[in-house]
C-alpha positions in Angstrom: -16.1 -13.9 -25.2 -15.3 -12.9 -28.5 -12.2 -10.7 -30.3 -12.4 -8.8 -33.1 -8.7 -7.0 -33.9 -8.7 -4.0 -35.9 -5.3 -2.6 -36.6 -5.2 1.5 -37.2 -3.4 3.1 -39.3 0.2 4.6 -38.8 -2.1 8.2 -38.4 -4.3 7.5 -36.3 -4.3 9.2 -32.7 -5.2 5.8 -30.8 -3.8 2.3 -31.3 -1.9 0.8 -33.5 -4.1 -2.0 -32.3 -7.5 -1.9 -30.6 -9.2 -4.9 -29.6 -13.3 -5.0 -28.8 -14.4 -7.4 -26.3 -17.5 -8.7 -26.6 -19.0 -9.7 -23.4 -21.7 -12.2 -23.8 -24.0 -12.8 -20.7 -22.6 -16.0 -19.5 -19.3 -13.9 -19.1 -20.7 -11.4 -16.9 -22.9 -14.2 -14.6 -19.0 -15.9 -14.4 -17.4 -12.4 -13.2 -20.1 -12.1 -10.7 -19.4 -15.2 -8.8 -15.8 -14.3 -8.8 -14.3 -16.1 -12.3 -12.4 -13.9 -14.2 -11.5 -14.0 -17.7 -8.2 -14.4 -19.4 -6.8 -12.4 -22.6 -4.4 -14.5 -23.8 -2.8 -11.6 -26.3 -0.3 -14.5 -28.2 -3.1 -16.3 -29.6 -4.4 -12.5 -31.5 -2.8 -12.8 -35.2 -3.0 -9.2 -35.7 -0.4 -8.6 -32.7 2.2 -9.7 -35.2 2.6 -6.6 -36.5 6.1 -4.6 -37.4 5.4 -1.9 -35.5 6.0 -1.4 -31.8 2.6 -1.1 -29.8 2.9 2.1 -27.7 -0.7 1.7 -27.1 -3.2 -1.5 -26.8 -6.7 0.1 -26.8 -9.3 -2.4 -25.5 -13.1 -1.2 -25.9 -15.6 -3.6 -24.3 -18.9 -4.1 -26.5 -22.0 -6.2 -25.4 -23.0 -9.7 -27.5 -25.8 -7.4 -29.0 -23.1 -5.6 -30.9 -21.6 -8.7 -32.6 -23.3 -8.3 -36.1 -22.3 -4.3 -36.1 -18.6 -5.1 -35.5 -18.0 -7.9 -37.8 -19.5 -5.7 -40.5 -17.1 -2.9 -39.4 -14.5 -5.5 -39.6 -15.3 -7.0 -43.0 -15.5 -3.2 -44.2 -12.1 -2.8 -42.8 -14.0 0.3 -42.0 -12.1 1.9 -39.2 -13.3 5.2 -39.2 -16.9 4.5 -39.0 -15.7 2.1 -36.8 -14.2 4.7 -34.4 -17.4 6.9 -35.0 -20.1 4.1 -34.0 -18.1 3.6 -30.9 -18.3 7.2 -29.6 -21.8 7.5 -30.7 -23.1 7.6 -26.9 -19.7 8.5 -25.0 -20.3 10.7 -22.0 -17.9 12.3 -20.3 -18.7 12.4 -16.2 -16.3 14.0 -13.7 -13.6 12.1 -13.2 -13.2 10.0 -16.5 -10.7 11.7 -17.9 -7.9 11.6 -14.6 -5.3 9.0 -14.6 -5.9 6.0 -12.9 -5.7 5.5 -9.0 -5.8 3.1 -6.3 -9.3 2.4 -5.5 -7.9 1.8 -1.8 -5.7 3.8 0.1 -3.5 1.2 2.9 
């Protein structure tokens, strides 16, 4: 698995920080048989930042994507960034409700 930090500006409606996962193959056939992954946030540089995080946005990309985001990243190019990521969002009923049990006891 591989993080790429992008910290948004003090405008922007998301963040301040967003991280993208990338999932490579071997980290899906892990999840699968039960082995989850860890996120250890402490080791992230960009986390060190003097502003308070009200929100941590994480976006999960495929290992196909790896090339595209690092170019984003070396661009510092957040908005095109932002606009590359929504490029195929679809919204189905119920994406946009808060989060809920997925069991009821």
């Amino acid at each position: 698995m591989l993080i790429i930090p992008f910290e948004l500006p003090p405008s922007a409606p998301r963040g301040p920080i967003m991280l993208v996962l990338i999932l490579e193959r071997e980290n899906l056939d892990r999840m699968r048989q039960g082995d989850p992954f860890d996120i250890k946030l402490n080791t992230v540089p960009i986390l060190r930042v003097d502003r308070r995080i009200g929100q941590l946005d994480l976006v999960i990309a495929y290992e196909e994507d790896i090339g595209t985001l690092i170019a984003f990243k070396e661009r510092d190019d957040i908005a095109g960034l932002l606009q590359w990521l929504e490029r195929g969002r679809k919204h189905e009923m119920g994406d946009l409700l808060p989060p809920r049990p997925l069991r009821r006891n």
